[in-house]
BANU-24550 format. One line per field, with one value per atom (N, C-alpha, C): residue number from 1; x negated, y, z. Coordinates in steps of 0.02 Angstrom, whole numbers, plus 32768, in hexadecimal, padded with zeros to 4 digits. Each point is the difference from the previous one (the first is absolute). Last residue first. Example, Ala and Ser with C-alpha at 12.3 -4.5 7.8 and 13.67 -1.06 7.14 Angstrom:
<sites>
nr <- (2, 2, 2, 1, 1, 1)
c1 <- (7D7E, 7FD6, 8027, 7FF1, 802D, 7FD3)
c2 <- (7F90, 803B, 8037, 7EE2, 803B, 803C)
c3 <- (8162, 8003, 8025, 7FFC, 8000, 8000)
</sites>
This chain:
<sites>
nr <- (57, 57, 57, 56, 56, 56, 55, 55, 55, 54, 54, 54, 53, 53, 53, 52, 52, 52, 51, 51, 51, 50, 50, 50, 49, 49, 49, 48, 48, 48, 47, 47, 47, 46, 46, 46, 45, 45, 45, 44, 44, 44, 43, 43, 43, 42, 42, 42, 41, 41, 41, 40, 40, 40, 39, 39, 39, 38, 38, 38, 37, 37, 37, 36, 36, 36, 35, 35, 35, 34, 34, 34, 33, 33, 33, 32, 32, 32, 31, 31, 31, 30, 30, 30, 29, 29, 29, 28, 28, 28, 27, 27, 27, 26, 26, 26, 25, 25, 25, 24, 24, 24, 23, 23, 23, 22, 22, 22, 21, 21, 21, 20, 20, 20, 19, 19, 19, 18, 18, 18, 17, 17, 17, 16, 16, 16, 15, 15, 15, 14, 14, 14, 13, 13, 13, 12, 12, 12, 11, 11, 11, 10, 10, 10, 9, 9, 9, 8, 8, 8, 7, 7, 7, 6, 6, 6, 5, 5, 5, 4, 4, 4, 3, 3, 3, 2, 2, 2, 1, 1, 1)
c1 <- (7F44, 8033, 8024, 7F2E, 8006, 803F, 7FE7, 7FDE, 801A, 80A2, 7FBF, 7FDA, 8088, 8019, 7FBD, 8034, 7FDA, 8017, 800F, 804A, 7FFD, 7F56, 8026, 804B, 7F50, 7FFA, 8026, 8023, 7FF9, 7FF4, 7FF8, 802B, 800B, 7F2D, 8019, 8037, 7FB3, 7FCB, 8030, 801C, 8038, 7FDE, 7FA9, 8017, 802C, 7F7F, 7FC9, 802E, 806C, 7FBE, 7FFB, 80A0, 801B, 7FBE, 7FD4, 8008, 8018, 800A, 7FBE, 7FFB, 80D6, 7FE9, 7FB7, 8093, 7FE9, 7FEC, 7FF9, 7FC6, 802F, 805A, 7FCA, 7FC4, 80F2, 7FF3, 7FC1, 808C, 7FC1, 7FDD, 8108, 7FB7, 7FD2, 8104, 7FFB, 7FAF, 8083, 8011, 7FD7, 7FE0, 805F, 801E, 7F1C, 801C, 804A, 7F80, 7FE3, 801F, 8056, 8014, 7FDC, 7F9D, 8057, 8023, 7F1A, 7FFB, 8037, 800F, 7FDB, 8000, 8027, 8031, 7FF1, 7F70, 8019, 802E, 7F6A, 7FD7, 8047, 7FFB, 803C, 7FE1, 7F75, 8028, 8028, 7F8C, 7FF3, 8030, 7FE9, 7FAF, 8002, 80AE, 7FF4, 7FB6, 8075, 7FE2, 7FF8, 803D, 801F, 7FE3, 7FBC, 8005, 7FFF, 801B, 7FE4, 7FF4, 809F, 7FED, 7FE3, 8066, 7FCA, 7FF0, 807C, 8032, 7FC8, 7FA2, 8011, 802B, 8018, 7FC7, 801B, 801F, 8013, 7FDA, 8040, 7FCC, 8013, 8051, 801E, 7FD2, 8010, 7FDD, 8018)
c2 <- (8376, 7FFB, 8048, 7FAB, 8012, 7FF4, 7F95, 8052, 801F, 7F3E, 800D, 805A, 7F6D, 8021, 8019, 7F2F, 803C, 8025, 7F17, 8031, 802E, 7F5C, 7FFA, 802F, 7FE7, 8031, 7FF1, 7F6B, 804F, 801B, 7F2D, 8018, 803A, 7FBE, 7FFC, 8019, 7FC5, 804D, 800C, 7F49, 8019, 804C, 7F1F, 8018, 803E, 7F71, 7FF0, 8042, 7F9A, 804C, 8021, 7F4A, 8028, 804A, 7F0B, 8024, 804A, 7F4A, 800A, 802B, 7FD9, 8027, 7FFE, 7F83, 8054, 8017, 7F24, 8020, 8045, 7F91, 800A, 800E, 7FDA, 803D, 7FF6, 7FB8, 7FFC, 8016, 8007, 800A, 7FD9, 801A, 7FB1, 8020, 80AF, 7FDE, 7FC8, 8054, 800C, 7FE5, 8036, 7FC0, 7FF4, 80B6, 7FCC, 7FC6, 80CB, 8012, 7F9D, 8047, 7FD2, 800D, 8059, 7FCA, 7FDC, 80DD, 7FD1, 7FC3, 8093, 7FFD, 7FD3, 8017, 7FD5, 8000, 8095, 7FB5, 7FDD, 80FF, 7FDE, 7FA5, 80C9, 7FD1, 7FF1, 80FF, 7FB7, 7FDF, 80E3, 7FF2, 7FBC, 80B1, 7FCA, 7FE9, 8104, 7FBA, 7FDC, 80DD, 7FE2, 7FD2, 8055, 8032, 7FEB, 7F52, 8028, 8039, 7F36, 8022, 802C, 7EFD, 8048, 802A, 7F23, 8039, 8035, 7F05, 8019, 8068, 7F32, 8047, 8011, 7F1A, 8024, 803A, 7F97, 8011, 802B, 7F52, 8021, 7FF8, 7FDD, 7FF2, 8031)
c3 <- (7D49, 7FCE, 8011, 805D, 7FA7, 7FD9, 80F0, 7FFD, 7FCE, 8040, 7FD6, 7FF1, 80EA, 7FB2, 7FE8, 80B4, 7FDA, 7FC6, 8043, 800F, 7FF1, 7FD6, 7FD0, 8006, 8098, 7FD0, 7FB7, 80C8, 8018, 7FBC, 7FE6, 8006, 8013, 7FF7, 7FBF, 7FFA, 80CF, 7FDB, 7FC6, 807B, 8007, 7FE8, 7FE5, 7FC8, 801D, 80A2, 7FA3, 7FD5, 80D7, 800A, 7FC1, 7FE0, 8011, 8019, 7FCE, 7FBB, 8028, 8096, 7FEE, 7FC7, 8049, 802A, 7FE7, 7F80, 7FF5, 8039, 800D, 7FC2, 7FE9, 809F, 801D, 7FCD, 7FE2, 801D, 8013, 7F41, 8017, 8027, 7FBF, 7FD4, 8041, 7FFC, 800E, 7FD7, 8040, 7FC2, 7FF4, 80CF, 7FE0, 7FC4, 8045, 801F, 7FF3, 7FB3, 7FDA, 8024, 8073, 7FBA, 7FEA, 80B5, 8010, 7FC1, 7FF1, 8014, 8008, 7FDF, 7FD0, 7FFB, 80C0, 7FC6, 7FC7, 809B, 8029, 7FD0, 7FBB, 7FF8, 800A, 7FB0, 802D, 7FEB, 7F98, 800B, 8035, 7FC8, 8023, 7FCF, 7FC9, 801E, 8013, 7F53, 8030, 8014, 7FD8, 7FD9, 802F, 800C, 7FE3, 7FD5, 80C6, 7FDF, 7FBC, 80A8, 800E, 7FBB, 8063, 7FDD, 8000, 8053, 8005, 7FD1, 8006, 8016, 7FFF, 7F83, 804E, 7FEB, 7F49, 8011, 802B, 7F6F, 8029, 8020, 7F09, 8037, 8046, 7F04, 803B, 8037, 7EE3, 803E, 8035)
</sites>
């Protein structure tokens, strides 16, 4: 799976998505762009902390 993660970095971790990236990325490849834009709010928590490096490690 290939995520796009907006350029910002704030004290070395990611905080946003790149929506508009995202979005021409799912069109590009002929997806669903209007059900990931509705999916895209819902889940970008997830992605963010999935960049996160793990406290307890």
């Amino acid at each position: 799976m290939t995520v796009v993660i907006d350029g910002k970095i704030e004290s070395g971790g990611v905080y946003g998505v790149d929506f508009g990236a995202v979005l021409s990325f799912t069109e590009a490849l002929g997806g669903p762009v209007a059900l990931v834009a509705e999916l895209l709010p819902a889940i970008e928590a997830v992605i963010v902390r999935s960049y996160r490096p793990d406290p307890e490690a």
